[in-house]
C-alpha positions in Angstrom: -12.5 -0.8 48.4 -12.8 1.5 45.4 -16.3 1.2 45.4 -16.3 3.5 48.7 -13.8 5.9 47.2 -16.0 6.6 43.9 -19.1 6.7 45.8 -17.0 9.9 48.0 -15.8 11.3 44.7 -19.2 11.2 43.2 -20.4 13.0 46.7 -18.0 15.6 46.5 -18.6 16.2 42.8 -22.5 16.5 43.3 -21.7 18.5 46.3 -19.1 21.2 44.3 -21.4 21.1 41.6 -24.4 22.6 43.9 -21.9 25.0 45.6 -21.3 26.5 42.1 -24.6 26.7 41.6 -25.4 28.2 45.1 -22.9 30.8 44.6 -25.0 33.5 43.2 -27.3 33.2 45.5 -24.6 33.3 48.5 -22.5 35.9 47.2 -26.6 37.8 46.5 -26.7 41.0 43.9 -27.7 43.7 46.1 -31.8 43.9 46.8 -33.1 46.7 44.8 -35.4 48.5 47.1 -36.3 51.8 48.0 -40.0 53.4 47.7 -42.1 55.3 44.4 -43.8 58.2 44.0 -46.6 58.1 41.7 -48.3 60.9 39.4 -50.9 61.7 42.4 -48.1 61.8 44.8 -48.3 59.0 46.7 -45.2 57.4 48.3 -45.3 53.3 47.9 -42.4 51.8 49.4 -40.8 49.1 47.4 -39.2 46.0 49.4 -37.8 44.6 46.6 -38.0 45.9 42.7 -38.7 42.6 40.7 -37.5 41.7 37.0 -35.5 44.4 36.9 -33.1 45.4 34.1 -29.2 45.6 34.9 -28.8 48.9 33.4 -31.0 51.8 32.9 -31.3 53.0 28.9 -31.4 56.5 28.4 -29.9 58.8 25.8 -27.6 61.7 27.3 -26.3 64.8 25.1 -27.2 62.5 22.0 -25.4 59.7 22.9 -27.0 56.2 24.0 -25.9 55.6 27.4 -26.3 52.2 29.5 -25.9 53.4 33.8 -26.1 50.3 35.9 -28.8 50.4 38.2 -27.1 49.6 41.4 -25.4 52.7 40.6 -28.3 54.8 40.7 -29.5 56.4 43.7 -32.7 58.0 42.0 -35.0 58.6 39.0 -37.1 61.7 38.7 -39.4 62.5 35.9 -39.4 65.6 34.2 -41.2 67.5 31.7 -40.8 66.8 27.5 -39.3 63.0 27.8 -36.3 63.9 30.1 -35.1 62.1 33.5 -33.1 63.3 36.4 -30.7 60.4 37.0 -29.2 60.8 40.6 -26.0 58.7 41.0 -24.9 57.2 44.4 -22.4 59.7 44.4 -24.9 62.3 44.5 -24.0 63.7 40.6 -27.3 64.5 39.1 -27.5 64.2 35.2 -30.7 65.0 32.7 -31.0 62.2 30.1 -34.2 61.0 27.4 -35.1 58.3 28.6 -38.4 56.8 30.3 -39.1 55.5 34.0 -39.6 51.9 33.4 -36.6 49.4 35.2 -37.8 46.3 34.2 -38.5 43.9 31.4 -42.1 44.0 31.6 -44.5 46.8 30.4 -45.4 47.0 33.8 -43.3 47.4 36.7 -43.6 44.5 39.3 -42.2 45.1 43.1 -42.9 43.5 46.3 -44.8 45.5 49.2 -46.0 45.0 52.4 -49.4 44.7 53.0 -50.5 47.6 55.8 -53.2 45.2 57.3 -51.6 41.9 57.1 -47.8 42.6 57.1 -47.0 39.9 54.7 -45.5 40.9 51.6 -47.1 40.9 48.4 -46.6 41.3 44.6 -47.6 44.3 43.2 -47.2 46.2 39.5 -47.6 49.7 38.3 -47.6 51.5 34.8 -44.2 53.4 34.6 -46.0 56.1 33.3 -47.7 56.7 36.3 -44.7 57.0 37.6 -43.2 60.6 38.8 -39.8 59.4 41.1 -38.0 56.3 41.7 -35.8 56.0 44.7 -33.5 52.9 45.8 -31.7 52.2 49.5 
């Protein structure tokens, strides 16, 4: 008879243990998405910004300044180094800083393919980069 009632308790231990580990993932970080707007102009919308950092590093009246990125709404390049920063709340700030998000030197997203539909992965130079905006 206790062979049975280990057996469950192993079960249910196994099973807790993946629901911990499912949790993340079921509770989800917000999707970074929104679309880019490179040097040329061109709008490229962004299903899903990959590798992404959890806050933006910029430098703001000579201060260093960490803004989480879910709290942005939009990045803007400007002349000499500087960066509109566009919270959610619509405040607009002018930091130092540069337009790169993520960990790489290059900026992976996903993006739909206009001919095929299906989503596929896709990287640009952030310094080719003129606006950021998320959803």
């Amino acid at each position: 008879m206790s062979r049975p009632r280990k057996r469950n308790r192993t079960t249910a231990l196994i099973l807790a243990g993946l629901l911990l580990l499912a949790l993340p993932a079921l509770a989800g970080e917000k999707v970074l998405k929104g679309y880019i707007i490179n040097n040329q102009g061109q709008k490229i919308r962004v299903e899903k910004f990959l590798d992404t950092l959890k806050e933006y590093p910029c430098v703001y009246q000579d201060s260093d300044l960490q803004v989480p990125l879910q709290d942005i709404k939009s990045l803007t390049l400007m002349d000499g180094g500087r960066v509109l920063v566009e919270n959610r709340k619509g405040k607009k700030i002018v930091v130092f800083g540069e337009m790169g998000i993520s960990f790489d030197d290059m900026m992976p997203f996903l993006a739909k393919n206009p001919v095929s539909g299906k989503l596929e992965r896709r990287e640009i130079d952030p310094l080719l980069l003129k606006k950021i905006v998320f959803d």
